[in-house]
N, C-alpha and C positions, 0 to 999 in steps of 0.2 A: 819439686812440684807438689800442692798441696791444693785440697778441694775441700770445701766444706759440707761436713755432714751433720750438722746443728740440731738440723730439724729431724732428719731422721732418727738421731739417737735421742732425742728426747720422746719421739715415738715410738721407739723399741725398748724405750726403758716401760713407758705406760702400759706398754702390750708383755711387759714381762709381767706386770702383776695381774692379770687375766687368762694370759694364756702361755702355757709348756712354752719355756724359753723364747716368746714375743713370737712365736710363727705358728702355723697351723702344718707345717710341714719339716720338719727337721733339718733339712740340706738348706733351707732357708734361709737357718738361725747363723751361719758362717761360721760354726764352729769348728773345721778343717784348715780352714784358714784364717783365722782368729779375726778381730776386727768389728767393725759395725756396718749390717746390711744396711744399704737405702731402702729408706720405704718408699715404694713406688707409686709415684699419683699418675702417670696416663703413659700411654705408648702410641707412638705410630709409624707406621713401614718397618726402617728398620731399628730404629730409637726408643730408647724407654728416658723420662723425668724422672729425678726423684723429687720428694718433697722439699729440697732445698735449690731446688731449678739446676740441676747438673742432667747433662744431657749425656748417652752412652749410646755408642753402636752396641746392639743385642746380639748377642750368638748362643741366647740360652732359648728365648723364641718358645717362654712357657714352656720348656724342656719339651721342645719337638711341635707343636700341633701348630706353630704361625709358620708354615710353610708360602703363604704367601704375604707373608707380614703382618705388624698389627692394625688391627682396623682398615682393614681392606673395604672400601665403601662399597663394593655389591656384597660383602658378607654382613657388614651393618645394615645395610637396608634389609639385606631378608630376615633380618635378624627381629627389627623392627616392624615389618610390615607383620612376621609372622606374631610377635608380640600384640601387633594391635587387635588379634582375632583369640589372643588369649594364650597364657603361658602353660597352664597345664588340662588335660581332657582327663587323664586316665581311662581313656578309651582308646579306639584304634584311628589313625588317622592314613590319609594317601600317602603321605612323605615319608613314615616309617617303610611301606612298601618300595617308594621309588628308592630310598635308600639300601635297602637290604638287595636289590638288583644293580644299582651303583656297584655298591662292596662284591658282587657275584663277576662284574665284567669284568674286574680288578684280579678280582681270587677265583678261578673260577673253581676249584677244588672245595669253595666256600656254596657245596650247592644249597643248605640251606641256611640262615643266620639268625640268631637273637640281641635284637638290640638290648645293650643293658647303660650304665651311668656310668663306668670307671673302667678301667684296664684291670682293676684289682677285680671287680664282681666277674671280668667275662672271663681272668684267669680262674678264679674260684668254681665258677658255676662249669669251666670247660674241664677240668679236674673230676669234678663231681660225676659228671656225665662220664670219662673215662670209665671210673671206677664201676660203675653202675653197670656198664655196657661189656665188659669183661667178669665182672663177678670178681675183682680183687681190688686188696686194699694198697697197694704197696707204689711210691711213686718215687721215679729219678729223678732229680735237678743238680744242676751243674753248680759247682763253688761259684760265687762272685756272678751267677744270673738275677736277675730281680724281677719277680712277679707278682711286686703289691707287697700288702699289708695282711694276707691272709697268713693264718697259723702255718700250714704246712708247707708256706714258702720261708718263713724267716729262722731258717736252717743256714747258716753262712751265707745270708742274701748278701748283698752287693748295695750299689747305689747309695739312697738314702742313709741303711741301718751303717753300710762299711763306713761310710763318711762319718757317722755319729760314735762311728765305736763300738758297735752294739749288733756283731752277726748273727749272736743268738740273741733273741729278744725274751725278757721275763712274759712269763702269762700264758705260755705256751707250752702243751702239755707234754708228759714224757711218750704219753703215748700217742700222739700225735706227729711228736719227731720219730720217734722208733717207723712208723710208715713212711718217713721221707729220707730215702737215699742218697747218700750225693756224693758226687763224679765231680772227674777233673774234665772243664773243655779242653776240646782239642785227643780227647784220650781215649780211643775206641777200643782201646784192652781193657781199661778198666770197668766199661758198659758191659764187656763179655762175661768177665769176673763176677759182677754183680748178677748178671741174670742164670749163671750158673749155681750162685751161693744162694738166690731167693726164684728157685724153680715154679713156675706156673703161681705168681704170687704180687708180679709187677705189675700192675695194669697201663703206666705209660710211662714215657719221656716227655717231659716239658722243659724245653729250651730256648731260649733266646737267640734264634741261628745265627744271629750276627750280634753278641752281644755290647749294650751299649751304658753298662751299668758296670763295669769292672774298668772304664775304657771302655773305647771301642777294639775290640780285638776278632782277628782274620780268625776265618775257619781254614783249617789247615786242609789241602786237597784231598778230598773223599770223607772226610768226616763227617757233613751230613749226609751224603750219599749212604755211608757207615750208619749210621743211625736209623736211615730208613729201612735197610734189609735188615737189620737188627731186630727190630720192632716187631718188622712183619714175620719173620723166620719164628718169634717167640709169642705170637701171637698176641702183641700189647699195640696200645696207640699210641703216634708220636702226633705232637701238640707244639706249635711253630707258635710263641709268642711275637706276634710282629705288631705290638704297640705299640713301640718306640719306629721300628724299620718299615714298616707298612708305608708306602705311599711314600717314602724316605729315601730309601738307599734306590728302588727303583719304582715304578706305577703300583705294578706289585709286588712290590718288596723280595724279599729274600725270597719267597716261594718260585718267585717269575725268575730273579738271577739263576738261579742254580736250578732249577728245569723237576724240583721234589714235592712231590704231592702226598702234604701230611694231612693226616687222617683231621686232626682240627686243627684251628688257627685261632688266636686273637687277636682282637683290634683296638686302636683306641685312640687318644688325641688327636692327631691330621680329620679324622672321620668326623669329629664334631667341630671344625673350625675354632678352636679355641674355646667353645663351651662340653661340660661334661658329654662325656658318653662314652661306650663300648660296645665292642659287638664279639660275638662268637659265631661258628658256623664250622658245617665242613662237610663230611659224608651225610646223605640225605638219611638213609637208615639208621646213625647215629644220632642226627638231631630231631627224627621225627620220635624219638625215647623221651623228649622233652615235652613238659606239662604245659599246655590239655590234653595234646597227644596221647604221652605217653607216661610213663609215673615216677622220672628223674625233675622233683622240684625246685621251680626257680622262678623268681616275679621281682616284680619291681614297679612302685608306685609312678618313679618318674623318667621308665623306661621308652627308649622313643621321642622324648621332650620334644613338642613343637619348634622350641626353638633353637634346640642343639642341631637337628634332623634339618632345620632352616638354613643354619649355616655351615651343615655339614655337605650338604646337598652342593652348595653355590660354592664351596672350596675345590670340591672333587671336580664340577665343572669346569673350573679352571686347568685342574690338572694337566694341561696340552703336552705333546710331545715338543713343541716349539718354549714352553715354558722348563722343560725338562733339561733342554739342549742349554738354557741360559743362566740356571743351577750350575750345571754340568762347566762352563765358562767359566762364572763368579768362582766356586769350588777350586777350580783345577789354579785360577789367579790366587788363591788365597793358601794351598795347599804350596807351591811351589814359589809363595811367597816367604811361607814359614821354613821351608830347606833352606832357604837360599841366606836368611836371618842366621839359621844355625849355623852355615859352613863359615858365615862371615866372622864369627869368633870360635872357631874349632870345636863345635858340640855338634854329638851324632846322635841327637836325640830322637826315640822312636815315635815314629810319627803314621798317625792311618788314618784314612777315607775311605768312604763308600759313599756315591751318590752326594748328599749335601750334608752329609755327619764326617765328623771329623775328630782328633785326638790327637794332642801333642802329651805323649809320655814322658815324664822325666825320668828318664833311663835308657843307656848306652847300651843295652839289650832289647833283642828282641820280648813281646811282651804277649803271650800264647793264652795264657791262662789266669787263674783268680792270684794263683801262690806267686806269680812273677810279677803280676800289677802291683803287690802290695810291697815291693822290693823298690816302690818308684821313692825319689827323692821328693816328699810331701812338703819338707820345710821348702825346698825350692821354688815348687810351686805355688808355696802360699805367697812369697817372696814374688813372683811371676804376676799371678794373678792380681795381687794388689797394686803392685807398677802397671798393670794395667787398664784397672778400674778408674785409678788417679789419671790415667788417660784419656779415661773417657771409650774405655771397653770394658761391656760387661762382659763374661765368661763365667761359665760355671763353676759356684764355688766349691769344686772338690776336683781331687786330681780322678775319682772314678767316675768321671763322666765327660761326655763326650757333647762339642759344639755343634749348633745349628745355624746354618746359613738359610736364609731366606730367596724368594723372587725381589725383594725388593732395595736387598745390600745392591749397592753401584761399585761402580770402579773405585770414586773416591774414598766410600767406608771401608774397601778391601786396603788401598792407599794407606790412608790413614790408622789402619790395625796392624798393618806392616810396620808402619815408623816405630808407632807404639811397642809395637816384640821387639823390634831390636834394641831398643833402650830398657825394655825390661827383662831382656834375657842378661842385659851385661850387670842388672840390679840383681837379678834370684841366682846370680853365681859370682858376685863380690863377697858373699858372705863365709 
């Protein structure tokens, strides 16, 4: 089986001499899995084109934020209508409020919130505020968690950097790592260790409680429960990156499953319906430390965006428990579709879901942590991944990262992704 990709590598070649490796994002570039990306001209439900008219069921869904697919027409209309009254104020508008009380019904531990542009500014700016509001410099992150592009994340980040190669990245200083910690998930002795070695010095934990950038990998029973008396007992703040799991795994994410009310949160993708944005929030007396308020600064020119807030508004409305329930169906067909592919040719491949995120591990072990993700068989998957693209499924190209199911996959794209694994499971292990 062979597809043409004509037109996009003659795109990817012209976008190499302008721009870092033809992409503006790294995990873009396919370098994980060797090859040539399509360049993508339009999407809709659950399909993307590329520029040579090849058609793919999507299970990357903009890495998370098309929860209920692309170009949903009341998210285009409000999208539009809010455009025709103008794309930016840099003032204060109604919809940045109606939103910040959206995000509050969801979170409700989110009692106050700052909208910002990216997952990256609301991890950054909720950092900040940590350190600020304790009086210390000193912060935990776990191996293989990913929280953006900022310096004192790209310590063994995950995602993007592990895909490219690159867990520490150049440009970042020594002393800027010397303040970032980092833990194994899943490992609550080692969180002890650290706060005994750096007494009254930590100011928080920042984790990904369901991480979806290593894999998707389970939190082992009590370990964020472990995290929260932790914190509290030491007097630091714990900080639930739920950019990726927000609105994901359940309405309110990881905070709502497991019943933990950390001190902040972030948000991001799902909240803007497929256009930029982020948001921060948490304890009231923590975010009212935030400028005008208070004297922890933070701004942003295109904070709020009319039309991010447009159609992040008209996604979250949709968000129904009746919409939840039929995730939860597609999900449960497509998860027990992919076991059932494995057993058919004798592979125990480790496989997890939460909600509509998903991960099939190449590896016959369980997969806990950063150090046992990277144990996965990668040429396999490139092997996988490619017999499936040629199918006509897209999937993320790197084996640390985890699928997105939409409201708009049917039975027959879940059908149809099924046939495709099994004929590309017997391809990524003929080799």
């Amino acid at each position: 089986m062979s597809i043409s990709f004509k037109r996009s590598q003659a795109w990817i070649e012209r976008a190499r001499h302008i721009m870092p490796g033809g992409v503006n994002s790294p995990v873009r570039a396919f370098r994980a899995v060797g090859g040539t990306p399509p360049m993508i001209r339009r999407a809709q439900g659950a399909y993307l084109w590329d520029e040579d008219g090849n058609r793919y069921i999507d299970y990357v869904g903009s890495w998370g934020p098309m929860i209920l697919g692309h170009a949903h027409p009341e998210v285009v209309a409000a999208i539009q209508a809010a455009a025709a009254d103008g794309t930016s104020y840099g003032a204060p508008t109604v919809r940045e409020v109606l939103m910040a009380e959206k995000i509050r019904d969801f979170f409700p531990s989110m009692e106050m919130v700052r909208l910002v542009s990216s997952g990256t500014e609301a991890t950054m700016s909720a950092i900040r505020l940590a350190r600020a509001a304790t009086k210390r410099d000193r912060l935990i992150k776990f191996s293989g968690c990913y929280h953006g592009h900022g310096d004192s994340f790209l310590i063994a980040a995950g995602s993007g950097a592990t895909t490219f190669g690159v867990p520490n990245s150049p440009g970042v200083t020594a002393g800027t790592a010397a303040d970032t910690l980092l833990a194994e998930y899943n490992d609550l002795a080692g969180i002890e260790r650290l706060f005994s070695e750096y007494p009254d010095s930590i100011a928080a934990i920042i984790i990904e409680p369901i991480p979806g950038n290593m894999g998707l990998i389970q939190p082992e029973p009590g370990f964020l429960e472990g995290l929260r008396e932790i914190t509290l007992r030491h007097g630091a703040l714990l900080i639930f990156d739920e950019v990726m799991t927000g609105f994901r795994v359940a309405p309110g994410g990881v905070t709502e499953l497991f019943g933990i009310r950390p001190d902040l949160i972030t948000l991001g993708k799902i909240i803007g319906g497929g256009l930029p944005v982020g948001a921060y929030g948490g304890r009231a007396d923590l975010m009212q430390q935030v400028a005008p308020v208070g004297p922890v600064y933070q701004a942003g020119t295109l904070s709020g965006n009319p039309l991010a807030t447009a159609a992040g508004l008209t996604t979250l409305e949709h968000l129904t428990p009746a919409l939840y329930a039929r995730l939860e169906d597609t999900c449960k067909q497509l998860e027990d579709g992919l076991r059932a592919g494995l057993s058919a040719i004798g592979r125990d491949l480790y496989l997890t879901r939460y909600g509509s995120m998903l991960c099939l591990f190449f590896s016959e072990t369980p997969v806990r942590n950063y150090t046992e993700a990277r144990h996965c068989d990668t040429a396999a998957f490139a092997r996988y991944f490619h017999a499936m693209l040629e199918r006509g499924v897209y999937l993320p190209a790197a084996q640390f990262e985890a699928f997105f199911v939409s409201a708009a996959h049917t039975h027959d794209d879940i059908q149809h992704t099924l046939q495709a694994h099994q004929e590309a499971l017997a391809i990524a292990f003929s080799a």
